[in-house]
C-alpha positions in Angstrom: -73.3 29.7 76.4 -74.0 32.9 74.6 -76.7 34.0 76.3 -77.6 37.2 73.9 -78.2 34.8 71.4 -81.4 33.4 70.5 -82.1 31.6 67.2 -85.6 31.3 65.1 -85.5 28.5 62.3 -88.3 28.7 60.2 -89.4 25.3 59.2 -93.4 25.6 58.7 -93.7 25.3 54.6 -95.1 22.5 53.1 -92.4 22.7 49.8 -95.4 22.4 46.9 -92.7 22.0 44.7 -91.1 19.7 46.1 -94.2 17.2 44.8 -94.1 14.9 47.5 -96.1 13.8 51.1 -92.8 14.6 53.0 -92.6 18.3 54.8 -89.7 19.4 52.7 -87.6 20.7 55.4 -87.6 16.6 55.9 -86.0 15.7 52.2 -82.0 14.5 53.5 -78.9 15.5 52.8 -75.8 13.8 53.3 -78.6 11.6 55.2 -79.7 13.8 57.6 -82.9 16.1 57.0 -82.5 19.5 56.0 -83.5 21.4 58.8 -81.6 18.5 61.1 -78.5 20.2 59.6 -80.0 23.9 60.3 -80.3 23.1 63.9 -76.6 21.3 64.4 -75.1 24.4 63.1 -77.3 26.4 65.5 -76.3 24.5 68.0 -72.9 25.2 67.3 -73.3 28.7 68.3 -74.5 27.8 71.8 -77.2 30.1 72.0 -79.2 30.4 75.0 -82.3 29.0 73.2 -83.5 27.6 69.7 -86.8 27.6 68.3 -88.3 25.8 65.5 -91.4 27.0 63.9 -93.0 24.5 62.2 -96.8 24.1 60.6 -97.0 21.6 57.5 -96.6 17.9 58.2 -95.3 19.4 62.3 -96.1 15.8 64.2 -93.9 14.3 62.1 -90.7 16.7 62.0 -91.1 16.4 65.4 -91.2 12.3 65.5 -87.8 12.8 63.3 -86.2 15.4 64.6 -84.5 14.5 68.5 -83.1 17.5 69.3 -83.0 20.2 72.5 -85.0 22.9 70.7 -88.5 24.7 71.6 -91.0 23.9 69.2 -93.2 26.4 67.7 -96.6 26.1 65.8 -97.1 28.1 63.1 -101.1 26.9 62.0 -101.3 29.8 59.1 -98.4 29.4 56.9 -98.9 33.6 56.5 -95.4 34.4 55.4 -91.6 34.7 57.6 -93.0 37.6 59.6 -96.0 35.8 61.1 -93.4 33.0 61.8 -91.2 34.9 63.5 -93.8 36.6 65.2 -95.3 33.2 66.6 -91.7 32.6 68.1 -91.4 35.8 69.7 -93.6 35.1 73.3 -90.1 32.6 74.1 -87.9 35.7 73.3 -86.8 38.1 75.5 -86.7 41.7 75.5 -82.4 41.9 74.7 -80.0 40.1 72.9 -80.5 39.4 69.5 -81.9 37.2 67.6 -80.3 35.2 64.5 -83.0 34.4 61.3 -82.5 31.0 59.6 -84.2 28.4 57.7 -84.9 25.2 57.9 -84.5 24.2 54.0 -80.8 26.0 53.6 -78.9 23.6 55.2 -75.0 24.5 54.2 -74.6 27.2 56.4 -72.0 27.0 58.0 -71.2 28.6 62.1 -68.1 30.6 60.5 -70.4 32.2 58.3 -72.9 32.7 60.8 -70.3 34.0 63.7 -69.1 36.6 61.4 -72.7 37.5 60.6 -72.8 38.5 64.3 -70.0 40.2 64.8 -70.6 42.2 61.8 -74.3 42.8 63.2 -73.1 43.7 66.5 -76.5 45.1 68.4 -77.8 46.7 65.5 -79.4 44.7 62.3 -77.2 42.6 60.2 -78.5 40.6 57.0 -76.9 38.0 55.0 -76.7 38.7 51.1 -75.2 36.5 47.8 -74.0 38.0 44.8 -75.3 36.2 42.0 -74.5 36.1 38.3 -78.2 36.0 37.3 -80.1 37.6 39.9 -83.5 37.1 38.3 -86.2 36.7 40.5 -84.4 37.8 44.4 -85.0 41.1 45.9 -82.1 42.9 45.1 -80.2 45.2 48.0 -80.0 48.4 47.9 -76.9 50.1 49.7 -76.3 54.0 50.4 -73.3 55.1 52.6 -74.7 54.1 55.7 -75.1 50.5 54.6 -78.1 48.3 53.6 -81.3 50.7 52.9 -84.2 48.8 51.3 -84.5 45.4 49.2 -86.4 45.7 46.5 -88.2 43.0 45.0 -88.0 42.1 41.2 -91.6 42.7 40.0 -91.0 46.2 42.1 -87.1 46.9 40.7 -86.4 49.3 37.9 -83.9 48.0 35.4 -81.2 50.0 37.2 -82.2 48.3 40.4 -82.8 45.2 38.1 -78.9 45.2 36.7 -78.5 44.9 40.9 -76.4 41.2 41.4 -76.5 41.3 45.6 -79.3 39.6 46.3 -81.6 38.9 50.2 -81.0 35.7 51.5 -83.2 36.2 53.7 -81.0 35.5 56.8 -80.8 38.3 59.6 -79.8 39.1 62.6 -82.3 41.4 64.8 -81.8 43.5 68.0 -84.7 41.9 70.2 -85.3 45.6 71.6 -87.0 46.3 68.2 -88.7 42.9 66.8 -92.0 43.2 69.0 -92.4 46.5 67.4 -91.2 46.3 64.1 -93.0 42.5 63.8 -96.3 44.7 64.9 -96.2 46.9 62.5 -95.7 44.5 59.6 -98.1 44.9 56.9 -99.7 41.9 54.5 -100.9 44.2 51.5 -98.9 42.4 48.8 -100.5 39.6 46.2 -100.0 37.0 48.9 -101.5 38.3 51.5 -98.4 37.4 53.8 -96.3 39.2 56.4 -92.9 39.4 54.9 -89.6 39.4 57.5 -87.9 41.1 54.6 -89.9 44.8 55.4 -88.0 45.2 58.6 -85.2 46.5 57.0 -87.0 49.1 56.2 -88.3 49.4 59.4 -85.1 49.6 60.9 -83.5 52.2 58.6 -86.8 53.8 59.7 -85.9 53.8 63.1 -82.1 54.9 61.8 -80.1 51.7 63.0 -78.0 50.9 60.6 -78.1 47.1 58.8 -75.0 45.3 58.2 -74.7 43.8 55.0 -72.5 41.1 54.6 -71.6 38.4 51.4 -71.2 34.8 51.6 -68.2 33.7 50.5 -69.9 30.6 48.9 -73.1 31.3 47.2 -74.3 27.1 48.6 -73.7 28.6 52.2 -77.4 30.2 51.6 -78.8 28.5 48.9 -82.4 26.8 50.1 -84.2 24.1 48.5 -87.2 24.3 46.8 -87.2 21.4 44.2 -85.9 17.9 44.2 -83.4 19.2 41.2 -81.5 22.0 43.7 -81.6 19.5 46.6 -79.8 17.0 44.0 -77.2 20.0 43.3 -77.1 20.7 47.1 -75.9 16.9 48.3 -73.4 17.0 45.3 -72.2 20.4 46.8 -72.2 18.5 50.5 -70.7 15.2 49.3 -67.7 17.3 47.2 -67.0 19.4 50.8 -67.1 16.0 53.0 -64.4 14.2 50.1 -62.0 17.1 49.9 -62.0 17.4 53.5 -61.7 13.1 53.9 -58.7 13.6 51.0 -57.3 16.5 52.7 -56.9 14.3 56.2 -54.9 11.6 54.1 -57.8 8.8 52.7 -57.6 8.3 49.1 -60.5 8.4 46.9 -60.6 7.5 43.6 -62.7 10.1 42.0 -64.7 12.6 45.1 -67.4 13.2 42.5 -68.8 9.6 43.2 -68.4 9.1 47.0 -71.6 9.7 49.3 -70.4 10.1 53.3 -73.9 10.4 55.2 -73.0 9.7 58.5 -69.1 10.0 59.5 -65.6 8.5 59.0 -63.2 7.9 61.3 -60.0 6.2 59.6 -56.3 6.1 60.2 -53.7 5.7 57.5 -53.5 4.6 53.6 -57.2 4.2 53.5 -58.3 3.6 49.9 -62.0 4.2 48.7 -63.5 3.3 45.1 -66.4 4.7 43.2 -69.8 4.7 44.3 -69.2 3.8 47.7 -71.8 4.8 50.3 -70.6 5.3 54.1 -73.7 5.9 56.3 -74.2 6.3 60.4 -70.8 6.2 62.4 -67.8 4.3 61.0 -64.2 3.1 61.6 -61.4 2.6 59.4 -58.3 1.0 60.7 -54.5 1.4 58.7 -54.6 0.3 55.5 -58.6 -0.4 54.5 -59.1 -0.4 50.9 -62.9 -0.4 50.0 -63.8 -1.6 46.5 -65.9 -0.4 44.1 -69.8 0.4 44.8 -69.9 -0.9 48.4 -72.4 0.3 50.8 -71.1 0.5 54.7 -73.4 1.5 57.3 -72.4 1.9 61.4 -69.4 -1.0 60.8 -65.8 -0.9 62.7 -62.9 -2.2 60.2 -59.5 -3.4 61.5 -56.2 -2.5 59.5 -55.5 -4.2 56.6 -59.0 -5.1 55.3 -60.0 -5.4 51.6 -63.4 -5.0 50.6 -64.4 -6.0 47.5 -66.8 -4.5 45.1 -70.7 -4.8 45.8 -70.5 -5.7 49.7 -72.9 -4.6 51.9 -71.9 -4.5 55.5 -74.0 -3.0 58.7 -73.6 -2.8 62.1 -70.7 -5.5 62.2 -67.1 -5.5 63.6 -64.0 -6.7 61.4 -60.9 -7.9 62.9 -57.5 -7.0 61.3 -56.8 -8.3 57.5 -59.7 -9.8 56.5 -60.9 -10.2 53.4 -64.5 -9.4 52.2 -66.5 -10.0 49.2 -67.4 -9.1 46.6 -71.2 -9.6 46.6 -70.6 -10.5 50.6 -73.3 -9.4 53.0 -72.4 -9.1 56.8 -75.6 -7.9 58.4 -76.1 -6.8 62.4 -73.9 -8.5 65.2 -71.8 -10.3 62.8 -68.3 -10.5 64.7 -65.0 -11.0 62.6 -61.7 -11.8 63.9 -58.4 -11.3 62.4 -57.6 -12.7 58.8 -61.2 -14.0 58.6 -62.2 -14.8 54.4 -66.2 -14.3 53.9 -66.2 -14.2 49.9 -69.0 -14.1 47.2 -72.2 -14.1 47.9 -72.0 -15.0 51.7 -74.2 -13.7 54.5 -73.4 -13.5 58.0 -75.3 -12.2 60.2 -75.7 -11.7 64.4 -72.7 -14.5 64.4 -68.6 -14.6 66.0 -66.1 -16.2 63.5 -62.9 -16.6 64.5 -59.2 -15.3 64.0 -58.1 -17.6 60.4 -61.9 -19.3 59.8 -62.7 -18.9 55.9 -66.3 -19.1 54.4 -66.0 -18.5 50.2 -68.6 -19.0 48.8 -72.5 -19.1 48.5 -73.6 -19.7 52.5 -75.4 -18.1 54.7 -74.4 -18.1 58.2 -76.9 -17.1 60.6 -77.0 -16.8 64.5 -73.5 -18.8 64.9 -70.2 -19.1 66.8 -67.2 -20.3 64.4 -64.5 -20.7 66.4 -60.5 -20.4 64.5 -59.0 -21.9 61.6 -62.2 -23.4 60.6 -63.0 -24.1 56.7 -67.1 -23.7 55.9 -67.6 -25.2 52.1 -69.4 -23.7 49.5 -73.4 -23.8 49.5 -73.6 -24.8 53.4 -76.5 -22.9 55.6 -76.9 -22.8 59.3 -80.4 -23.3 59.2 -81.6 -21.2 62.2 -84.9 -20.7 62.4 -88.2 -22.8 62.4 -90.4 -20.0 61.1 -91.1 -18.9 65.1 -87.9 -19.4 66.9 -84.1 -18.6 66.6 -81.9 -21.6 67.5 -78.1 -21.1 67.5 -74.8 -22.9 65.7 -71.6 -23.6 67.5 -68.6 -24.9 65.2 -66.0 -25.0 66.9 -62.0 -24.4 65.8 -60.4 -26.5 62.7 -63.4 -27.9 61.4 -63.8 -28.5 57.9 -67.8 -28.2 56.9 -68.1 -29.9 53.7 -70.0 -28.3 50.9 -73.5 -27.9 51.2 -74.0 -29.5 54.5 -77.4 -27.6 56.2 -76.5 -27.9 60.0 -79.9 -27.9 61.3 -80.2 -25.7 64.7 -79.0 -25.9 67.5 -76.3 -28.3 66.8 -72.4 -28.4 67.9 -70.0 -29.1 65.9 -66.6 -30.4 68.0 -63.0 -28.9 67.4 -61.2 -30.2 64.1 -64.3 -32.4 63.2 -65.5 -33.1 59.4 -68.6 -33.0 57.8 -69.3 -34.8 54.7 -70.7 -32.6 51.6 -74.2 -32.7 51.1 -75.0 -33.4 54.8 -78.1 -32.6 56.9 -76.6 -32.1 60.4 -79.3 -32.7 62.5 -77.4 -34.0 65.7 -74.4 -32.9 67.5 -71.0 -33.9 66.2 -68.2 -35.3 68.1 -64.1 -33.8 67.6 -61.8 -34.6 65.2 -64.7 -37.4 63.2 -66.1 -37.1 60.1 -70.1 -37.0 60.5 -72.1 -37.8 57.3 -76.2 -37.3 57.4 -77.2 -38.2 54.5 -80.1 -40.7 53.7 -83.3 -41.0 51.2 -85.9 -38.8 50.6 -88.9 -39.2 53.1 -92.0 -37.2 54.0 -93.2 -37.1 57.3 -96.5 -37.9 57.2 -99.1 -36.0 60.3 -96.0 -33.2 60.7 -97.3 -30.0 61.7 -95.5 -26.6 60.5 -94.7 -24.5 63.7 -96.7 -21.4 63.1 -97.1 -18.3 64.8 -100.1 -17.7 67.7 -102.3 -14.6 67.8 -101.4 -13.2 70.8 
């Protein structure tokens, strides 16, 4: 643990423009909320403590945001100096303390770690150099460093023609913040306390402020519209493909690829446009992901194709299977090896087995499908009574015959048959063929199970 190092994120504004109920600093990238990303890079500096100011919409960052941090309430949105100065009763009197914001969420620790070094225990303060400036407060640099910023509607137009602009992110000497955050001043058209003055102050007090340059002008680039936080994930979803192309996956154009959660793969792994990976993943050897499929928290085995349009969740995928398109595997559904689940079939919270195929048009639902079994098109497990989940067992080398319902809970024996068009409504011996199949009654006096107000 660095335990000089404190960081403040400032979190508190409500984002008017980003026109919308959510606190902005809660608007995702790369499916994670901005100031989620903030605080895992802090965290990456293992500082002795973290503190998140927040004011606008603050129960709810707080309900979405599980992470070790102290938070902070900032009531009066009255500008980054009154934030910092809400912070500062959980800082101590040395060390430093690192500025940052909860709605620039692409800086990254390298930037951040030379930021410090740079700073050492005086002032240091992160600038961008930008090919049209208009509207920053430009820096201002004399031989001893950074002097003043000046802000636009202040600059002359040699100050003006200035392209190094304040991000706004600093490093402060905790000696000096009590005293410089006391002697901030609010006489400005907003009637705020701006962090920005205690450069000033320190030049002031003659410590010298470090200026240094991002190398990337996104590494402090904050969000205030849904347009820049649309330019933003781009940025983040370009960085997360070259580094996924750079490792050895192949993707067939990095401009249309969305990562918002995290790969792992192995080798020869082959992604197509528009695919969308979300939470934790696993790619064996040799996946090949088609065209506009959406992934989320799924393990694949090596071999296994894809197809285009699947949607696939919390599942597991043996070796060499074959999926899709249009195929939905939804939570707990369990593939073996060389398992076929083809268009427009639904599995869900169900095992099949090594070899079983099922093509076309069926949902299977709260099921065990044991190995080398064949389920025809159209066929439905039907699980549920509209209260209660009953379960399926097939078991290996059966051949379920097209649109057979197998009505829940039913077993089906090894190598049995089922005739197409079947209601399976009883259990069904091995190695027969079982046909339920009759004219169309109603049931007079039946009563629909329904659900009790408990």
């Amino acid at each position: 643990m660095n335990a000089s190092l404190h960081i403040v994120i400032l979190a508190a504004g409500k984002g008017t423009r980003m026109y919308s109920k959510l606190p902005k600093v809660l608007h995702q990238i790369g499916g994670l909320p901005l100031v989620q990303h903030v605080i895992n890079t802090a965290q990456s500096l293992d500082p002795a403590s973290i503190q998140v100011v927040i004011g606008h919409g603050k129960e709810l960052v707080q309900e979405q945001i599980h992470s070790d941090v102290t938070w902070v309430v900032q009531d009066q949105q009255l500008g980054t100096g009154h934030a910092v100065k809400c912070a500062l009763p959980h800082l101590p009197k040395d060390g430093k303390t690192l500025i940052l914001y909860g709605d620039v969420p692409l800086t990254d620790a390298e930037t951040l770690q030379q930021l410090l070094q740079q700073a050492g225990d005086e002032v240091g303060l992160l600038t961008d150099v930008l090919e049209h400036p208009h509207g920053y407060g430009r820096i201002i640099r004399n031989e001893n460093g950074i002097c003043a910023i000046v802000e636009e509607k202040d600059a002359n137009a040699k100050q003006k023609a200035i392209r190094e602009i304040n991000t706004g992110i600093l490093v402060l000497p905790n000696s000096h913040l009590e005293k410089w955050l006391s002697t901030l001043q609010n006489s400005n058209a907003q009637g705020e306390y701006y962090l920005t003055d205690v450069i000033a102050l320190a030049v002031a007090d003659g410590i010298t402020v470090h200026g240094m340059t991002v190398r990337e002008s996104y590494l402090a680039a904050g969000i205030n519209n849904k347009l820049q936080l649309a330019e933003i994930e781009r940025v983040f979803q370009l960085n997360q493909a070259q580094q996924l192309m750079t490792a050895g996956v192949t993707l067939r154009d990095p401009n249309r690829f969305d990562l918002r959660g995290s790969l792992s793969h192995g080798q020869d792994c082959i992604i197509d446009v528009g695919v969308v990976i979300e939470g934790a993943c696993e790619f064996g050897d040799d996946v090949e992901i088609g065209a506009h499929c959406v992934l989320s928290n799924v393990k694949i085995g090596s071999g296994c194709q894809i197809a285009p349009f699947s949607h696939l969740s919390d599942c597991v995928i043996g070796n060499d299977a074959r999926i899709g398109p249009f195929a939905r595997l939804r939570p707990n559904a369990h593939l073996g090896n060389d398992v076929h689940v083809g268009n427009f079939v639904e599995v869900k919270n169900s095992t099949v087995g090594n070899g079983s195929k099922i093509n076309h048009l069926t949902y299977i639902g709260d099921a065990s499908i044991g190995t080398d079994t064949n389920v025809g098109a159209g066929s439905i497990t039907c699980n549920y009574d509209g209260v209660n989940k009953f379960k399926t067992v097939i078991g290996d080398h059966v051949r379920i015959g097209s649109g057979t319902m197998m009505v829940a809970p039913v077993n089906i024996g090894d190598k049995a048959t089922t005739g197409a068009g079947s209601v399976i409504t009883k259990d069904c011996p091995a190695g027969q063929l079982t046909i339920g199949r009759t004219r169309q009654v109603t049931i007079e006096k039946w009563q629909r199970p329904e659900k009790t107000d408990k």
